[in-house]
N, C-alpha and C positions, 0 to 999 in steps of 0.2 A: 433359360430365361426365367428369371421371377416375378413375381407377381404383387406389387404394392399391397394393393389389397389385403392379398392372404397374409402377408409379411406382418400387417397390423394386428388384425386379426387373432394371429399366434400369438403375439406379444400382450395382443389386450388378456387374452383367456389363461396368460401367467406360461408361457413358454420362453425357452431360454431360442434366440438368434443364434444362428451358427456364424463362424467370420466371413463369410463368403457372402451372407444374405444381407450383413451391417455394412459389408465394401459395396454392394447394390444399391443401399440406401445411400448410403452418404457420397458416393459419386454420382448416382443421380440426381440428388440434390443439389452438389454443388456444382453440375454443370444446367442448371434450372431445366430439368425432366421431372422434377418432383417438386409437385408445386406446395407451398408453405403449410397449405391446410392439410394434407397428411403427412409431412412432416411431424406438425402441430402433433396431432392424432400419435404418430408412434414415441414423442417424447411424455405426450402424458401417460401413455400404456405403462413407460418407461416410469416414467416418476410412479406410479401407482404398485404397478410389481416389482418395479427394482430389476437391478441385473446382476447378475452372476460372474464371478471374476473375470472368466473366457470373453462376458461382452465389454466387458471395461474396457479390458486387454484392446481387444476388435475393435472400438470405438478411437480408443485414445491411436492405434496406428494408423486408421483411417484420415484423423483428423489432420494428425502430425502430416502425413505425406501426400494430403492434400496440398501442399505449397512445397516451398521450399527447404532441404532440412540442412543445416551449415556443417562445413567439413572444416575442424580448424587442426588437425593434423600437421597442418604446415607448422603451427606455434608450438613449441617446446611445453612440457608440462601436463601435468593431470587437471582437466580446467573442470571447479567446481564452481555453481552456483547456490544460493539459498531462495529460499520463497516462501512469505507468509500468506498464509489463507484471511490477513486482514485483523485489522482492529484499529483503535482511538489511539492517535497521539503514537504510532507507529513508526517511528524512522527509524529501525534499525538497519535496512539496507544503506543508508548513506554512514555506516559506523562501519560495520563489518566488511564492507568492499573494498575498501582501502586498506583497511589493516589483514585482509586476508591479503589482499594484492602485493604489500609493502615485505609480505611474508616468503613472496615467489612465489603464490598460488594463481596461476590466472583465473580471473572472474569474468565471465561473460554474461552479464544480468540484462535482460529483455522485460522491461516493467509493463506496468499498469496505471491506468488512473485511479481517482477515487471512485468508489462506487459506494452509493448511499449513504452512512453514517459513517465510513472511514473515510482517510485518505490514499493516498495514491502517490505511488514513489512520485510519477512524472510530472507531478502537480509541483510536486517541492522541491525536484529538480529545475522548471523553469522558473519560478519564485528566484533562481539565482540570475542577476541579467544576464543576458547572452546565452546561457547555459543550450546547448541543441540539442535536441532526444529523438528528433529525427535525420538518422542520416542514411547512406546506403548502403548496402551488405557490403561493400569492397572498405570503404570508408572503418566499418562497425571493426570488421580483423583489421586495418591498419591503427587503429586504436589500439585494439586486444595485445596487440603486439608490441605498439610502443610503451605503452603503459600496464601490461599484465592486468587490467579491467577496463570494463567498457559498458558503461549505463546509457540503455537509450528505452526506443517505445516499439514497440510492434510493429511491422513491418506487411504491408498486403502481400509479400511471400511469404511468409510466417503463417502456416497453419488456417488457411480462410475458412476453411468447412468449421473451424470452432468459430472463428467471427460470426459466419452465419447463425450458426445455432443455436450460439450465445445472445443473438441479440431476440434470435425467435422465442428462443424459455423465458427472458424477461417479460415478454409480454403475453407468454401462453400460462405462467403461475407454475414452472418447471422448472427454477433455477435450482432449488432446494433437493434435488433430488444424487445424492453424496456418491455416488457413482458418473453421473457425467461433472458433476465439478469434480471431481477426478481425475476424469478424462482431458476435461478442458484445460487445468493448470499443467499436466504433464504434457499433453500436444505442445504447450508454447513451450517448454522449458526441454524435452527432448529436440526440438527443432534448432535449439541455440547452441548445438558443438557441445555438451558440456559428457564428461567425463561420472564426473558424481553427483548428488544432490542432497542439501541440508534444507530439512522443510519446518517451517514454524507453524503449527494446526493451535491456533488460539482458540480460547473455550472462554464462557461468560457474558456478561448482559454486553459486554463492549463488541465480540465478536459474530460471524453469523454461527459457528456453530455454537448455540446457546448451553447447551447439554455436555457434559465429559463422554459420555456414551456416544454421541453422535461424531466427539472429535479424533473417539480412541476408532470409529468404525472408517472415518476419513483418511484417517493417519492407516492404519492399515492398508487400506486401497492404493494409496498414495504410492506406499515403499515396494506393496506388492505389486504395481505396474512398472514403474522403476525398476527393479531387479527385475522383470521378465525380460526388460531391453537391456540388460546387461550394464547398468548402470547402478554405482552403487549409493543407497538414497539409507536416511537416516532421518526419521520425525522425531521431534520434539511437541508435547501440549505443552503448552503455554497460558498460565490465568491471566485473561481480560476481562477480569469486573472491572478493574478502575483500569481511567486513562495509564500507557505506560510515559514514565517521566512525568515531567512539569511543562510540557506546553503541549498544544493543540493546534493546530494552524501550518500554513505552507513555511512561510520563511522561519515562523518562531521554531519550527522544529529543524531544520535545518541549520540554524545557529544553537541552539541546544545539541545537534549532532558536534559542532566544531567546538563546543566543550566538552563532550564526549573525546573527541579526539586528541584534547590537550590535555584529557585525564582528568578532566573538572566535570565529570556526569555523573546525574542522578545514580542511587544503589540501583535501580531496580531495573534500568536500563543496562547499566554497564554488566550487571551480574548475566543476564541474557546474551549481550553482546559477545562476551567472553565467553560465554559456552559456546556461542551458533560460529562463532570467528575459529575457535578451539578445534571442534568438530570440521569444519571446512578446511583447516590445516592438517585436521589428522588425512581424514579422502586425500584431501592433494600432495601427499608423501614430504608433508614437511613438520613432521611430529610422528614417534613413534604410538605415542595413545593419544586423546581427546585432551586428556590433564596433560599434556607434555606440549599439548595444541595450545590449549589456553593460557600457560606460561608463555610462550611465545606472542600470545594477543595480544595479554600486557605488557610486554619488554615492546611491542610494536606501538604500542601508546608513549608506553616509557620515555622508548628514546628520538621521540620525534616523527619515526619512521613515516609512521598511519596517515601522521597532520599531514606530514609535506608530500604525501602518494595523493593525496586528496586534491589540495592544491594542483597538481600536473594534470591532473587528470580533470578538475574544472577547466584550467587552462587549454589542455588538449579540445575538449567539446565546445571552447569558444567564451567559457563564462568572465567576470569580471572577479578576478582573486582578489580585489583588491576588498572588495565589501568579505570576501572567506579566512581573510588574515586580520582585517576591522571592521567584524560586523556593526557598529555602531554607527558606519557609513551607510545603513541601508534604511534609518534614522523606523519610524514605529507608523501604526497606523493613527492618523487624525483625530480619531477619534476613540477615547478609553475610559474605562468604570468599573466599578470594584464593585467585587458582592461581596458585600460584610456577614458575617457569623451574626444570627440572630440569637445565638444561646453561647454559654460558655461550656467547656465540657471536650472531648473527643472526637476525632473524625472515624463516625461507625463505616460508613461505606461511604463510595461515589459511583453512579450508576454509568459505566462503562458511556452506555449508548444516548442516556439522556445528554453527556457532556460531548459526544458527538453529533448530537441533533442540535443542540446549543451553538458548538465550532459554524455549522452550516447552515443555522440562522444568521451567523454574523459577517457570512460569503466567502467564509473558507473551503466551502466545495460547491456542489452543482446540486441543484432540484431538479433540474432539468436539462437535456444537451446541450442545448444551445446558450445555457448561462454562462456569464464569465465567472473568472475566479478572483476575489481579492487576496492576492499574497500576505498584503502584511495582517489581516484580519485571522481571528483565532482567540487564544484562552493561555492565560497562562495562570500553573495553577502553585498557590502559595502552601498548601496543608493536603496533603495527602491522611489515607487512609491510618490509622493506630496514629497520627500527631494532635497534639493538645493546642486547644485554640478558646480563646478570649471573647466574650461578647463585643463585637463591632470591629472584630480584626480581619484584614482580607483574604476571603479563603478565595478568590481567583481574581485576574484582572482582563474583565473582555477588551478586545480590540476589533474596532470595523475603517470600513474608510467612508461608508455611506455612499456606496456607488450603484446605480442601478445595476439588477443582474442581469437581465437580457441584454444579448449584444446586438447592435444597430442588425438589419435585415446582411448589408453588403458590408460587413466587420469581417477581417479572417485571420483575427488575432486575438487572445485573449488578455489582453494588458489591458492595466485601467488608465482612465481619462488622468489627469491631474486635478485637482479639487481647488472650484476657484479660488477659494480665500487663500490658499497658497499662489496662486500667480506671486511671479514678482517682474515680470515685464508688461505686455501690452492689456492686461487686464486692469492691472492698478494701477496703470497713471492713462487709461482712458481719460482722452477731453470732452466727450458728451455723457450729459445725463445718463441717454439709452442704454449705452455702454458700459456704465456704470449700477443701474438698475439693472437692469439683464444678470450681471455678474452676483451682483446682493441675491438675487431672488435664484439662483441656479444656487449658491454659498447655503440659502435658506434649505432646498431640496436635500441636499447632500446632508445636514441637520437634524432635516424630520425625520429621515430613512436612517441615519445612523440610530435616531433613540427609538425607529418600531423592529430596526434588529436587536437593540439592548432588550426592549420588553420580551420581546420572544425567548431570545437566551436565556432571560432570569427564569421567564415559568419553565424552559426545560430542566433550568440549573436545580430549582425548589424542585422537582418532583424526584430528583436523581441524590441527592445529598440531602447526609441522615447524623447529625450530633448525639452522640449519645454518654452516657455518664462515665461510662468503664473505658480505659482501654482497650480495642480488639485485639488479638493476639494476631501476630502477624504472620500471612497464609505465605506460602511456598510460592515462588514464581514459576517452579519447574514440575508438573506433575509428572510425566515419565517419559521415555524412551523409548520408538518405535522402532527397531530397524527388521532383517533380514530374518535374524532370532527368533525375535517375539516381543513383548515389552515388557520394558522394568521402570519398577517406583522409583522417585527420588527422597 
C-alpha cells in the first residue's frame, strides 16, 4: 500500500513516479479517496519538475482506462483521427473529416469546446441548427459506420480521471505544464477506436504554445506516447501568429469551411488542410506516401466527393442542410462594423490572440461556463498579413447580435433569445402601449451591449495590428514534422 504523502513528497524533491504509484494516485482520485488538495499538491510538484517519458506514458493510460475505451473493430478500415492543440480562426476539423471520410478513411473525432482565446469544434458544430454532438456510444459507431466519420462531444465514459484533472489544473495555475497536456489530449483521442493519429501543435501569439521550443517538446511527447500504444501518430507545427483564414466566429467559420469544401478557400487554410487530409490518407492505407494522400484531398475537393460527405453526415447528426448547401439562409448577426485602416501602407502582422480576444468580446465564445454563445457573432477579416491596404479600407468587419451573456439561472440550452426589433409577430403589432414600450426599450438594450462589445473588440483589434511600410515576406505555414523518426524542416 502507498502512501499519499510520501508519493508527494518524492515528486516535490524532483523524483521520477514509478507506474504502479501514478495508477494509486489516479484511481484514488478518481473514486474520491484522494481529496483535491493533494491532488492539487502533486500536479504542481508535477508542473514544477516535470515528468519523464515513463510518467506521461503512466499518466496518459491511467487516464485513458479510467472510463471507457471504444472497440470499433467491427468497422472495416484503419480509422484515423486528427487533433489540434488549438488556435484563432481554427476550423480545420470540419474541412478534413469529410474529405478524409469521402476518401474511405474512417474518422472517429471526439471534440472539444472553446477554451479561452480559441474556439472549439463543438461550438461550431452546433452554430449549424439541429446539429447533435451529443449522442450515445452505440449511436457514435452506428454513425461511424454509416457515414465513415462521426463528430461529436465527449462522453462521461470517455476518460473521467482527465475531466477531473483538467478541471482541477485550471484552477490550481497547472495547465501549462506540456507533459500532462500530453496526457490529457491522448486519453481522449486513444479512448476513441482510432487506429492512427495526425496531430496539429500550433505555435505563435494565436496559440497556447507561444514558443517553437515549447511546441517541438509537445509534439514530441505527443507522438512518443502514441507509438508506445501502438498507434501510429504524425505532428505537424503549425504558425499561429495570425488568425488561420478570414473569419473568426462559430457559424462564420463554418461557412468558410463549406467554401473550403467547394474549393473556394483561403491559401493558407486549404494549404494545411491538404497536408493534415494527405497524411490521414496516407495512416489509413489509401495513398501510398502523404504526396499521393494530398493529391487525393484535392481530387476529394475536386470532384464533389468532400461537399456531399459533409452534407450526409450533417444530415445523419440531425442538422439543417439546407442553410450547408445555402448558407445565406442562415442570414448575419444584427449588428456589424468595420475597422478601417488608419494608415495606407502594408499588413506587417495581426496578433493571433488579440483578434481572439476581440472574437470573445463580441460572444463568440465564453468568459465564463455558464455564458452563452452567440453563433452568428465573430470577425471577418478583409487583409491579411504581406496584403497592401488604403487609408480608410476595411481591414475586418465585426459581428455581435448584442445578447446578454449569462444564461437565465434554469436555461439548459445555449441558443440565443430573438432580438426584438426583429419580431414580426406578436411584438410588433402589440395593441398596448406597455407592450410596445417594453419591446423599444429591451430593442434599446440589445443596442447599447452590441456598441460596448464593438469598443472592446476595437481596443483588442488596435493593440494586435501593425501597418507598416514594406511588404513582409511571407512566413512558412508548415514548420516541421514530428513523427516516429525524429523531425524534419519544411
Amino acid at each position: 500500500m502507498f502512501n499519499t504523502v510520501t508519493l508527494i513528497r518524492k515528486k516535490r524533491d524532483g523524483e521520477a513516479l514509478t507506474p504502479d504509484e501514478i495508477q494509486y494516485l489516479i484511481r484514488e482520485y478518481t473514486n474520491d479517496r484522494l481529496p483535491d488538495y493533494q491532488m492539487s499538491a502533486l500536479m504542481m510538484a508535477s508542473f514544477l519538475n516535470g515528468l519523464d517519458a515513463e510518467e506521461a506514458e503512466a499518466f496518459t493510460r491511467e487516464m485513458l482506462h479510467s472510463g471507457e475505451v471504444l472497440d470499433l473493430g467491427e468497422i472495416p478500415g484503419i480509422k484515423v483521427d486528427k487533433h489540434s492543440t488549438g488556435g484563432v480562426g481554427d476550423k480545420l476539423s470540419l474541412i478534413l473529416a469529410p474529405i478524409v471520410a469521402a476518401a474511405g478513411v474512417p474518422v472517429p473525432m471526439i471534440s472539444g469546446r472553446g477554451l479561452g482565446h480559441t474556439g472549439g469544434t463543438l461550438d461550431k458544430l452546433e452554430s449549424i441548427p439541429g446539429f447533435q454532438v451529443d449522442v450515445s456510444l452505440d449511436r457514435y459507431r452506428e454513425i461511424l459506420r454509416r457515414q465513415q466519420m462521426v463528430m461529436v462531444g465527449q462522453t462521461e465514459e470517455i476518460a473521467p480521471a482527465d475531466k477531473r484533472l483538467y478541471a482541477l489544473r485550471d484552477v490550481t495555475a497547472t495547465v501549462e505544464c506540456i507533459p500532462l497536456i500530453a496526457a490529457s489530449i491522448m486519453s481522449k483521442k486513444l479512448a476513441e477506436g482510432i487506429d492512427a493519429l495526425v496531430l496539429d501543435v500550433k505555435t505563435g501569439s494565436g496559440a497556447f504554445m507561444t514558443s517553437l521550443d515549447d511546441a517541438k517538446t509537445l509534439a514530441h511527447t505527443l507522438v512518443q506516447i502514441g507509438e508506445s500504444f501502438g498507434k501510429r501518430t504524425i505532428a505537424y507545427i503549425t504558425r499561429m501568429d495570425e488568425p488561420l483564414g478570414r473569419t473568426i466566429g462559430n457559424w462564420l467559420e463554418v461557412e468558410e469551411s463549406i467554401d473550403c469544401l467547394r474549393g473556394d478557400g483561403p491559401e493558407d487554410v486549404m494549404e494545411i488542410s491538404h497536408l493534415l487530409a494527405g497524411t490521414m490518407i496516407f495512416l489509413g492505407g489509401k495513398a501510398a506516401s502523404v504526396e499521393e494522400g494530398m493529391a487525393v484531398s484535392q481530387e476529394m475537393i475536386q470532384s464533389g466527393r468532400a461537399f456531399e460527405k459533409w452534407v450526409d453526415l450533417v444530415q445523419e447528426q440531425g442538422g439543417d442542410i439546407g442553410v450547408i448547401r445555402e448558407p445565406a439562409r442562415m442570414g448575419q448577426a444584427p449588428y456589424a462594423r468595420e475597422v478601417l485602416a488608419q494608415e495606407s501602407g502594408f499588413v506587417a502582422s495581426v496578433d493571433g490572440y488579440s483578434l481572439g480576444m476581440a472574437s470573445l468580446e463580441l460572444g463568440a465564445g465564453r468568459m465564463a461556463k455558464e455564458d452563452r454563445i452567440d453563433m452568428l457573432a465573430g470577425i471577418r477579416i478583409h487583409k491579411k498579413v504581406g496584403d497592401a491596404v488604403e487609408k480608410g479600407e476595411p481591414l475586418f468587419t465585426l459581428y455581435t447580435s448584442g445578447a446578454e451573456r449569462k444564461l437565465a439561472a434554469d436555461a439548459t440550452n445555449h441558443t440565443l433569445p430573438a432580438r426584438p426589433s426583429d419580431r414580426q409577430g406578436a411584438a410588433a403589432s402589440a395593441s398596448t402601449r406597455k407592450e410596445m414600450e417594453t419591446d423599444r426599450q429591451r430593442a434599446e438594450e440589445y443596442e447599447q451591449r452590441a456598441e460596448e462589445y464593438f469598443q472592446k473588440a476595437e481596443a483588442w483589434i488596435g493593440r494586435g495590428v501593425n501597418i507598416g511600410s514594406a511588404r513582409p515576406e511571407r512566413k512558412t505555414s508548415v514548420f516541421m514534422r514530428v513523427d516516429a523518426e525524429g523531425e524534419s524542416e519544411f
